[in-house]
LOLUM-427119 format. One record per residue (C-alpha): residue number from 1; x, y, z; residue in one letter. Coordinates in pm, 1 decimal. Layout:
// LOLUM-427119
NUM/X/Y/Z/a
...
END
This chain:
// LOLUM-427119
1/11948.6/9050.3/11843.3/x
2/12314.5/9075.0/11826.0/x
3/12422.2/9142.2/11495.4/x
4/12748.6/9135.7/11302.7/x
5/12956.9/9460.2/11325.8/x
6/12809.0/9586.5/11641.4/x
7/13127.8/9593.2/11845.3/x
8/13236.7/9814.7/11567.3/x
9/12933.6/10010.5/11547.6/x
10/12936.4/10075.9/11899.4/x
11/13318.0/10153.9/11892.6/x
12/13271.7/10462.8/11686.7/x
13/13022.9/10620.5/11964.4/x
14/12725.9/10808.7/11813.5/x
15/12418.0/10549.2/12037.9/x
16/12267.2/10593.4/12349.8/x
17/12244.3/10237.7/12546.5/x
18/11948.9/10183.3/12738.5/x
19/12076.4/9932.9/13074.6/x
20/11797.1/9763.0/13274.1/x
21/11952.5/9762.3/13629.5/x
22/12131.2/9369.1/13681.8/x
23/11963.9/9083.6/13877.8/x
24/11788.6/9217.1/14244.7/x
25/11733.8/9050.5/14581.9/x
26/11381.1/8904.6/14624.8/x
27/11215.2/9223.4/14838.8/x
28/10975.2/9480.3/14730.2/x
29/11097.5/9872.6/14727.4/x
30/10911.6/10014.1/15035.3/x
31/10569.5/10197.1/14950.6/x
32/10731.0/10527.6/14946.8/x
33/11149.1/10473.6/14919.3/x
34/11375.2/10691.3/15058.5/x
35/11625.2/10729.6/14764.0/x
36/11860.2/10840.2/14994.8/x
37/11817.8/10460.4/15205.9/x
38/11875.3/10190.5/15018.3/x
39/11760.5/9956.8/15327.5/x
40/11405.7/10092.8/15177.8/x
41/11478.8/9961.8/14793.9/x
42/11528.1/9662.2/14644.1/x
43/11904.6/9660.4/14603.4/x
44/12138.9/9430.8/14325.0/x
45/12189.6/9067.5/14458.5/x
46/12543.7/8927.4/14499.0/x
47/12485.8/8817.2/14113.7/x
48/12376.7/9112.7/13995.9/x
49/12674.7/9311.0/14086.8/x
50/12907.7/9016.5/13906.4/x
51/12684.2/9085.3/13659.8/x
52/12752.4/9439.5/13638.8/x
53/13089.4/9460.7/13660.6/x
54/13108.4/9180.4/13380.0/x
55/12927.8/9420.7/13166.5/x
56/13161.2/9642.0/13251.6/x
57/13501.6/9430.0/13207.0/x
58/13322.8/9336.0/12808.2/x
59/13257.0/9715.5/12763.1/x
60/13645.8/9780.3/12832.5/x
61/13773.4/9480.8/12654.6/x
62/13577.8/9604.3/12340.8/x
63/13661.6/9886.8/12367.1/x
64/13329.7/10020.8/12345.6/x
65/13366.6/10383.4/12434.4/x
66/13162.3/10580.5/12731.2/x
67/13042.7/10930.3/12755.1/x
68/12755.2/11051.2/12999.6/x
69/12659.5/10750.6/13248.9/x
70/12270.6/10882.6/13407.0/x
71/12106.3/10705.9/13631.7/x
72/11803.3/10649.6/13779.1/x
73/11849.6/10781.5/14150.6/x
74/11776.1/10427.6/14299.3/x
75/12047.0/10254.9/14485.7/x
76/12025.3/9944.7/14254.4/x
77/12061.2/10149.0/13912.9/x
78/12330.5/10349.6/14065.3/x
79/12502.5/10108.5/14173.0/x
80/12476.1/9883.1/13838.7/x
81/12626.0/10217.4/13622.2/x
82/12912.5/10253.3/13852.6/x
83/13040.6/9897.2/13891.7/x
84/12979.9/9850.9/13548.3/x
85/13069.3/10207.5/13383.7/x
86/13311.1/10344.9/13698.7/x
87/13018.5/10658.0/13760.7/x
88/12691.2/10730.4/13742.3/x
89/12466.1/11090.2/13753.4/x
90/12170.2/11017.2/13948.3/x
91/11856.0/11221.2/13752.6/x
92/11492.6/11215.4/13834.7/x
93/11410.1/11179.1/13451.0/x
94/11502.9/10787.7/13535.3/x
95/11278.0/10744.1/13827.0/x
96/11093.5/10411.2/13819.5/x
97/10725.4/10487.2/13757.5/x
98/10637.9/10343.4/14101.2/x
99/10800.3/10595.4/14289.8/x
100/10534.9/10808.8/14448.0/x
101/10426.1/11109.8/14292.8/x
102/10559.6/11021.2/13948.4/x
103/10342.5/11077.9/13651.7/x
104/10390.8/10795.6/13420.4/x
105/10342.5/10977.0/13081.9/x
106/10587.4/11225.9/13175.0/x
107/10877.3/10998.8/13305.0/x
108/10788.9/10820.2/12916.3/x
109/10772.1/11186.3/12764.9/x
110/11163.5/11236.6/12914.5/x
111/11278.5/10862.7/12812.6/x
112/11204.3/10954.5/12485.3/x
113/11384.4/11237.1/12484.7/x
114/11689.4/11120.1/12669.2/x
115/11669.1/10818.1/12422.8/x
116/11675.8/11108.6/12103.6/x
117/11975.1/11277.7/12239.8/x
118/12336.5/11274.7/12073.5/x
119/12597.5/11133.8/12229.3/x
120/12941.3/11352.0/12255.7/x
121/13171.3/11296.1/11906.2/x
122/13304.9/10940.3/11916.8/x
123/13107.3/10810.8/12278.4/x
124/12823.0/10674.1/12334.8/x
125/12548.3/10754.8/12632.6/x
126/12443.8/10519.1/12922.0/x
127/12113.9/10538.8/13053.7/x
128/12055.3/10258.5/13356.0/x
129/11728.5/10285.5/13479.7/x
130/11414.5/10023.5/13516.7/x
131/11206.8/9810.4/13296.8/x
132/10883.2/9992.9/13319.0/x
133/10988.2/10303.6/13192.9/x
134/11133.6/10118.8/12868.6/x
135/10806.8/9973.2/12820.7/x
136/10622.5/10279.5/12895.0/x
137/10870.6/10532.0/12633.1/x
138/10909.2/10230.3/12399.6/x
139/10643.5/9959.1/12435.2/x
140/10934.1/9726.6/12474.5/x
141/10982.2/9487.3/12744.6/x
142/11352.6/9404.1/12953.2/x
143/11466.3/9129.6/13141.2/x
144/11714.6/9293.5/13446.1/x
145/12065.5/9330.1/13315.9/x
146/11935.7/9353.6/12921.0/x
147/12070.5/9684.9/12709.7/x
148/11907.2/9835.8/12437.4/x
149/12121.0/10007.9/12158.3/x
150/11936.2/10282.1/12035.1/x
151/12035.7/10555.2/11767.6/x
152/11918.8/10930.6/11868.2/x
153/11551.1/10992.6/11768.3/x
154/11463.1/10634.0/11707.9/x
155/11252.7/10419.6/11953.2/x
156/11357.4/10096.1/11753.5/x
157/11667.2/9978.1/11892.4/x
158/11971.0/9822.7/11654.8/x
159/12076.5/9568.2/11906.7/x
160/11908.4/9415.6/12265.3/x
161/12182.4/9280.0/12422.8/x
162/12163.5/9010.1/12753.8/x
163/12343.7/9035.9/13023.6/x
164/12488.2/8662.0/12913.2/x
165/12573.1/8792.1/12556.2/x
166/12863.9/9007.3/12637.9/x
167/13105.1/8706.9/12672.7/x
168/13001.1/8590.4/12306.0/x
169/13112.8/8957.3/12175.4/x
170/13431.5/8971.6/12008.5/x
171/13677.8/9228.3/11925.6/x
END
């Protein structure tokens, strides 16, 4: 769903991109994660961090500007904003719906809203979090390393890109 003119689109800011977290190791997160551990988490995979930091190399060679990079607090998301986007703000509003104690309708109620916000003038907002919470704000399902280019207030996003479609974008 990678459409004509979104390079320029995304150029002039004004979106908030929705990251699924890039490809994992084959483990399980422990039954109750320490976020502060990541030997308790299921952490990015030698090709997931490429993948990541190819993300990022595209988003620099567009030229794609980046304001606010959030996070879920997870070692892999983390880690997938700041190879790919140089920081990250770890927030609890990105937690993965497994993670104990969660309640499922409010971690969708606060996707929603992050997803409505507006960027700064001329940037756009990174949110890298998981796929369940996508599907439970948005009904919509990811693949790990797929972004979703949302405008603010609208749950219908104007471009899914894969993580093997940034080396097809073009300036």
């Amino acid at each position: 769903m990678v459409s004509a003119g979104l390079v320029e689109r995304l150029r002039r800011g004004g979106h908030v991109l929705y990251l699924r977290h890039t490809a994992t190791e084959a483990t399980q997160d422990a039954p109750t994660p320490d976020l502060s551990d990541a030997a308790t988490q299921r952490n990015l995979s030698a090709e997931g961090r490429a993948q990541a930091r190819e993300i990022g190399e595209a988003v620099r060679r567009l030229r794609i500007p980046i304001g606010e990079v959030l996070a879920s607090p997870y070692r892999r998301t983390v880690e997938t904003a700041e190879l790919a986007f140089g920081r990250a703000r770890p927030t609890r509003e990105l937690l993965n719906e497994a993670y104990p104690g969660t309640d499922d309708d409010q971690l969708a109620a606060g996707l929603r809203r992050l997803l409505a916000g507006r960027p700064g003038p001329g940037v756009n907002t990174v949110l890298v979090s998981h796929g369940f919470n996508l599907a439970g704000a948005t009904g919509l399902s990811s693949a790990e390393g797929e972004m979703f280019v949302f405008s603010p207030g609208s749950r219908e996003p104007v471009a899914r890109i894969g993580v093997d479609d940034w080396r097809s974008l073009k300036e």
